[in-house]
C-alpha positions as CSV (number, residue, x, y, z in Angstrom):
1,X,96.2,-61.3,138.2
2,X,94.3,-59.0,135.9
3,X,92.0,-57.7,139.0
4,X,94.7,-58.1,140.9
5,X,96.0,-54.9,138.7
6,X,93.1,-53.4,138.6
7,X,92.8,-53.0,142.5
8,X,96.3,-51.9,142.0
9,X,95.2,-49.3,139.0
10,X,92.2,-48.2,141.1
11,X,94.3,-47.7,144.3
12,X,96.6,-45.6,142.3
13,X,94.1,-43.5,140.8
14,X,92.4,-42.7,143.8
15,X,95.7,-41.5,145.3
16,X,96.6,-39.3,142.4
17,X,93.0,-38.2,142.6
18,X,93.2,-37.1,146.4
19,X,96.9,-35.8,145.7
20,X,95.3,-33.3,142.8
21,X,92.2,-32.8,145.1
22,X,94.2,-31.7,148.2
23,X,96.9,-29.7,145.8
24,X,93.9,-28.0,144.1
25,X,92.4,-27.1,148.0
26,X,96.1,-25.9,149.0
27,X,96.2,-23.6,146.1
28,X,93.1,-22.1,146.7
29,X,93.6,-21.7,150.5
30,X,96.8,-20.2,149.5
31,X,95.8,-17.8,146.9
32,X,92.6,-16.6,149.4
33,X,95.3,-16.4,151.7
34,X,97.4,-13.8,149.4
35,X,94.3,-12.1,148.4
36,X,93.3,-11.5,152.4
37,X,97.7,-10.3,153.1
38,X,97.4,-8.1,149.6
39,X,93.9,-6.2,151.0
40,X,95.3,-5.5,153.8
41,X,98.2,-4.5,152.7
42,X,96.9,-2.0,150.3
43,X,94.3,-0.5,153.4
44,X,97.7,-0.1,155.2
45,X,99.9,1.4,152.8
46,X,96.3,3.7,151.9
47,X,96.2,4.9,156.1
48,X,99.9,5.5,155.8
49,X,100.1,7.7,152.2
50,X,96.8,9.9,154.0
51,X,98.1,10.6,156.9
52,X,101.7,11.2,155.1
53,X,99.5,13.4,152.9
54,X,97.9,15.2,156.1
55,X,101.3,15.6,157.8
56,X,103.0,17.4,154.7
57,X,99.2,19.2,154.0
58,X,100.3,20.2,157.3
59,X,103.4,21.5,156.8
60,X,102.9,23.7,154.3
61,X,99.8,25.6,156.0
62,X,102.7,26.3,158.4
63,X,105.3,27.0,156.5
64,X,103.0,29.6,154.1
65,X,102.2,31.5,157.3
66,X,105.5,31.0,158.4
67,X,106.8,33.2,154.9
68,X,103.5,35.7,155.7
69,X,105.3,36.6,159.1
70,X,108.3,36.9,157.5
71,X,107.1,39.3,154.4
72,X,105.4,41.5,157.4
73,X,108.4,41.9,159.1
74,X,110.6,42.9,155.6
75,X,108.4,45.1,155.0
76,X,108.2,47.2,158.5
77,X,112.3,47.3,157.7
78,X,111.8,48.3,154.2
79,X,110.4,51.3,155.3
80,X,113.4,52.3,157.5
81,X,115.6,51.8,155.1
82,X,117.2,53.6,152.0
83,X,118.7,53.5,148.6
84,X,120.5,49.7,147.7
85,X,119.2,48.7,151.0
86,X,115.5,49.5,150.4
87,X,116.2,48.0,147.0
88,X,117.4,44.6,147.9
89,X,114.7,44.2,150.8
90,X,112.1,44.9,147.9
91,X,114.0,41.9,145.7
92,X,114.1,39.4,148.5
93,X,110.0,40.4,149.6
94,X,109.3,39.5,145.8
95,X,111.0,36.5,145.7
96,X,109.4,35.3,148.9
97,X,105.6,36.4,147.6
98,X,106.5,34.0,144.9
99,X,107.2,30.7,146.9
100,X,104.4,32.2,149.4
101,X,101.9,32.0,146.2
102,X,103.4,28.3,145.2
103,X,103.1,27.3,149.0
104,X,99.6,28.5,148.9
105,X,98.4,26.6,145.7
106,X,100.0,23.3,146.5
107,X,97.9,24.0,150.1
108,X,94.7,24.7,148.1
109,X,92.4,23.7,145.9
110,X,92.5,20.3,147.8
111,X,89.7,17.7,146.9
112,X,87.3,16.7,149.9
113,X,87.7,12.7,148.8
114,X,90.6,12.4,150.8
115,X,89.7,14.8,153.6
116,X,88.2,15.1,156.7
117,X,84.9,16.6,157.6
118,X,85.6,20.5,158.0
119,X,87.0,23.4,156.5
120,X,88.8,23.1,152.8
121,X,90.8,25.8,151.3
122,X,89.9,27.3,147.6
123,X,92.6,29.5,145.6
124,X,91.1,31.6,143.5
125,X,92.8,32.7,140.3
126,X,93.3,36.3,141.8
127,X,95.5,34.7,144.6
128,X,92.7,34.9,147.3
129,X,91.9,32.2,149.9
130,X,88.1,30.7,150.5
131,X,86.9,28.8,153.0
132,X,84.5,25.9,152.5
133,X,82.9,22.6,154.0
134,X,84.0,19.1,153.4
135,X,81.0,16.8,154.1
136,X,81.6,12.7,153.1
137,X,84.2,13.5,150.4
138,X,81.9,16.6,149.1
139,X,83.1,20.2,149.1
140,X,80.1,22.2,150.2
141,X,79.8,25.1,147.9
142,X,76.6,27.1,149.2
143,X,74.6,26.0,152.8
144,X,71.3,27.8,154.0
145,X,69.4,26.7,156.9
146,X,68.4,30.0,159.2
147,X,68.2,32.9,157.0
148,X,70.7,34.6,159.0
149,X,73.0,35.4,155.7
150,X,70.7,37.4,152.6
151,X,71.3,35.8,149.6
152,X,70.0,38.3,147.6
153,X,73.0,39.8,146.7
154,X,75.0,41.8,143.9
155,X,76.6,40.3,141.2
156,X,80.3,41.1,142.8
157,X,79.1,39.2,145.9
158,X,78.4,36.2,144.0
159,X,81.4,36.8,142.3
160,X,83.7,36.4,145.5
161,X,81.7,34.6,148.0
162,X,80.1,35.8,151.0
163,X,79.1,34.5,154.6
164,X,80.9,32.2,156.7
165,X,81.3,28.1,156.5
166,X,80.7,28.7,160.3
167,X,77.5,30.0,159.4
168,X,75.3,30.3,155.7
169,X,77.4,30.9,152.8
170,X,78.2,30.7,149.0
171,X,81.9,30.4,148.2
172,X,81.5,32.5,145.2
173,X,81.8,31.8,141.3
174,X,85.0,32.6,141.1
175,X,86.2,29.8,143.7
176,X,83.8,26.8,141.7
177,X,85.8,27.7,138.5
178,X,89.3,27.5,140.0
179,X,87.7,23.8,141.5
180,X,86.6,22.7,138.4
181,X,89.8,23.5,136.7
182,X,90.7,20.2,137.9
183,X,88.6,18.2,135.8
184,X,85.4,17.0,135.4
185,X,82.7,17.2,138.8
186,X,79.3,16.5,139.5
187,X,76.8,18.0,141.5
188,X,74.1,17.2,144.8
189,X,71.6,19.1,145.8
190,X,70.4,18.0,149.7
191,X,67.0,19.6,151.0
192,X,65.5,19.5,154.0
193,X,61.4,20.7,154.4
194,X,60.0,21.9,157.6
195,X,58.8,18.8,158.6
196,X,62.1,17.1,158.4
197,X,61.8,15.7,154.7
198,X,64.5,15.0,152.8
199,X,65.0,15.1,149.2
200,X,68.4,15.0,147.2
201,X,69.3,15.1,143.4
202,X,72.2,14.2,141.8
203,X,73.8,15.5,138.3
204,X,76.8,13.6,137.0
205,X,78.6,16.6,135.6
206,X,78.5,19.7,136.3
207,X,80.6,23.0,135.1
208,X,80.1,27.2,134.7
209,X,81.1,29.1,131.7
210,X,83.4,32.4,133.0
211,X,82.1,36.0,134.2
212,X,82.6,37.3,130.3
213,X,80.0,34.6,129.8
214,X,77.6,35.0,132.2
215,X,78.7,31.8,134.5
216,X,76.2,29.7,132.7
217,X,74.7,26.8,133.6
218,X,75.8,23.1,132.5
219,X,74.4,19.9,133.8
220,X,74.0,16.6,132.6
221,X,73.4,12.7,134.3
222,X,70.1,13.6,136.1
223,X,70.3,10.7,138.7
224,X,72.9,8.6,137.3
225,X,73.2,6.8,140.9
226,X,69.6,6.2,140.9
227,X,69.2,7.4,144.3
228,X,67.9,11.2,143.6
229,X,64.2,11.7,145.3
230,X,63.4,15.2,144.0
231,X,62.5,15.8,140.2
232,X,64.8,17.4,137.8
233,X,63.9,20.9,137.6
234,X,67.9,22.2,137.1
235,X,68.4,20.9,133.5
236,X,65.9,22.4,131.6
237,X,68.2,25.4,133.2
238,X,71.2,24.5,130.8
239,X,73.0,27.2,129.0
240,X,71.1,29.9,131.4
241,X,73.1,32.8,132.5
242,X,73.1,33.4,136.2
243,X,71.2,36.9,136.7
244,X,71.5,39.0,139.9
245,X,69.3,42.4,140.7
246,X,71.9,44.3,139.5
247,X,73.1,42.9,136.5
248,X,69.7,41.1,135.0
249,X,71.2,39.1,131.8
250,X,69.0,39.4,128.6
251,X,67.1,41.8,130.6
252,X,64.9,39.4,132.3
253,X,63.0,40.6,135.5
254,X,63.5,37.2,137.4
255,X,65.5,38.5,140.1
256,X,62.4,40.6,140.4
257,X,59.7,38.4,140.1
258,X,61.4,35.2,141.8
259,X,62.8,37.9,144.2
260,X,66.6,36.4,144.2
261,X,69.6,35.6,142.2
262,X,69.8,31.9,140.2
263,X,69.7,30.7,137.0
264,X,66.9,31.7,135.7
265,X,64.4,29.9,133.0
266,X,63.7,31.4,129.6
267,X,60.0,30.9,129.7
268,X,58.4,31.4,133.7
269,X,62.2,31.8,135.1
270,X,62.4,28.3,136.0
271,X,60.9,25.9,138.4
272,X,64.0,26.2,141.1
273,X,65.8,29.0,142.9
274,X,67.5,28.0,146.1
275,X,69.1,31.8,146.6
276,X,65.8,33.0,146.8
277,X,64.5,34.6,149.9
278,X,64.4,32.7,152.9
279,X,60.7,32.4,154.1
280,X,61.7,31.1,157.8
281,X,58.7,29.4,157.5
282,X,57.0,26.6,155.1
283,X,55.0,28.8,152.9
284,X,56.4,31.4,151.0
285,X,54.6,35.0,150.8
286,X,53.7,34.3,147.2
287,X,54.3,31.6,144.5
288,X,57.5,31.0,143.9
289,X,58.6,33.7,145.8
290,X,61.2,32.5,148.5
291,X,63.9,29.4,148.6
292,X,62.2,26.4,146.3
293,X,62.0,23.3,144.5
294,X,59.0,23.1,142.9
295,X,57.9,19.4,143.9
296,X,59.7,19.4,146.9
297,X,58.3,18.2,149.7
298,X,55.3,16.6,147.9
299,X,51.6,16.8,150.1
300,X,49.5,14.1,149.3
301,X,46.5,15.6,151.1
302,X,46.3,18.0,148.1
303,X,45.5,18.2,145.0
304,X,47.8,18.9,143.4
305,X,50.0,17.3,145.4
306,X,52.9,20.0,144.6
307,X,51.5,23.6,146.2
308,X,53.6,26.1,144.4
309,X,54.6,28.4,147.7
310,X,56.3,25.7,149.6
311,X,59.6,26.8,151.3
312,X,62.8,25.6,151.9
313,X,64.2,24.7,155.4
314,X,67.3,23.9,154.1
315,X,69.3,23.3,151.4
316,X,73.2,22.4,150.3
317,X,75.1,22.5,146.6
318,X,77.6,19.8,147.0
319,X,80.6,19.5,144.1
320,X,83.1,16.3,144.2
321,X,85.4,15.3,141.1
322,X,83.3,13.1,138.6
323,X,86.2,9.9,139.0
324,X,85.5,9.1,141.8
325,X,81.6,7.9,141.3
């Protein structure tokens, strides 16, 4: 009797046991199962809010030119006409400038994370449109890589931007601040040497003060990603003011001797200038003298294995918003 209910026990047992075993394996399947239908679900509704993004993106380019054509077209009557009626056209011009500049900032200014390679709109704080490059969820700020564009230019120039995102170009100081009033970015630098080499560094922050102040120079997080190849020769930089032929701050002559525009170092003017001229070849005329990163590309057949009057091929200054890292 007694093993009789001890079969019985052990039978039971070993059904509850299977029971919880098998319950245990349904809830897993099923919660795997709910994890797989949620991921999807979220890449879905994630396609569905970009392109909903793109389509109203979209719609506003067009309906900003839209109010441009109209505003033309006032105004070519405004001239016609007289008294209350001149009057009135002027009110309704002013009022549709306004939503033109609201249209126009909601267009701009648009980070490259959710973009597509190609061109990106800046708004500047004086209302004017810049062109740039989106490149993997970067905004391209400056590009060189034939020459074709000088870069030794007046401080204005760097002010507003010059060249073409078709072409070489720097988008201007005035179009990085009105980025970075978004929050926090970071920085990339991408070279390229004249034997193909590439070399990349990466700051986690990045920032200018304004024109009053010089637009100096702030970078911290030297290869936080620890996947930057080149050596850090931009933060010893920090609190530099940029420095143009024209308007030389703390009357340095570094736009002389480094013969371009940069930041320039206190003590030898730095061991970087990427606006510098471009040498269209891999030695520059004299040391230090053209587009450089001192250390970039390395040459191990020499001693020391960094000549000073290497050159550039090229090179980009790439900004993105610091969240997203």
């Amino acid at each position: 009797m007694y093993q009789q209910n001890c079969v019985t026990l052990a039978v039971v047992t070993f059904v509850l046991m299977t029971g919880l075993i098998q319950g245990q394996k349904c809830r897993r399947q099923d919660i795997r199962s709910l994890g797989n239908d949620m991921t999807s679900k979220i890449s879905t509704l994630g396609s569905e809010v970009k392109d909903k993004i793109e389509i109203l993106t979209t719609k506003l380019e067009d309906e900003t030119g839209g109010i441009s054509d109209k505003i033309s077209i006032l105004e070519s009557l405004m001239e016609d006409a007289n008294g209350d009626d001149k009057s009135a056209f002027g009110s309704i011009i002013d009022q549709l400038a306004q939503l033109e500049s609201t249209l126009s900032a909601l267009v701009a200014n648009k980070d490259c994370i959710q973009a597509q390679d190609g061109p990106s709109k800046i708004l500047t704080k004086t209302g004017k449109s810049v062109e740039a490059n989106c490149e993997n969820g970067w905004l391209v700020i400056a590009h060189r890589f034939n020459g074709k564009v000088l870069f030794d230019r007046t401080w204005i120039e760097y002010k507003n931007g010059f060249g073409s995102r078709l072409s070489e170009y720097f988008v201007g100081f005035e179009a990085i601040l009105s980025a970075l009033k978004r929050g926090e970015y970071m920085i990339r630098f991408d070279l390229v040497g004249w034997k193909n080499e590439h070399g990349h560094a990466e700051y986690a922050t990045f920032s200018v003060s304004d024109e009053n102040d010089g637009y100096k120079l702030n970078v911290t997080g030297y290869n936080f990603t620890g996947t930057s190849n080149i050596d850090d020769y931009l933060s010893g930089l920090n609190g530099r003011p940029f420095s143009t032929l024209d308007n030389r701050k703390e009357d340095e002559q570094c736009p002389i001797y480094r013969r371009g525009p940069w930041w320039h170092g206190a003590r030898g003017c730095g061991d970087s200038n990427l606006f510098s001229v471009y040498a269209n070849d891999p030695k520059c005329d004299e040391n230090y003298s053209c587009m450089f990163w001192y250390g970039f590309p390395r040459d191990i057949t020499k001693f020391p294995p960094y000549p000073l009057d290497y050159s550039l091929k090229e090179m980009k200054m790439k900004i993105r918003p610091a969240y997203n890292v």
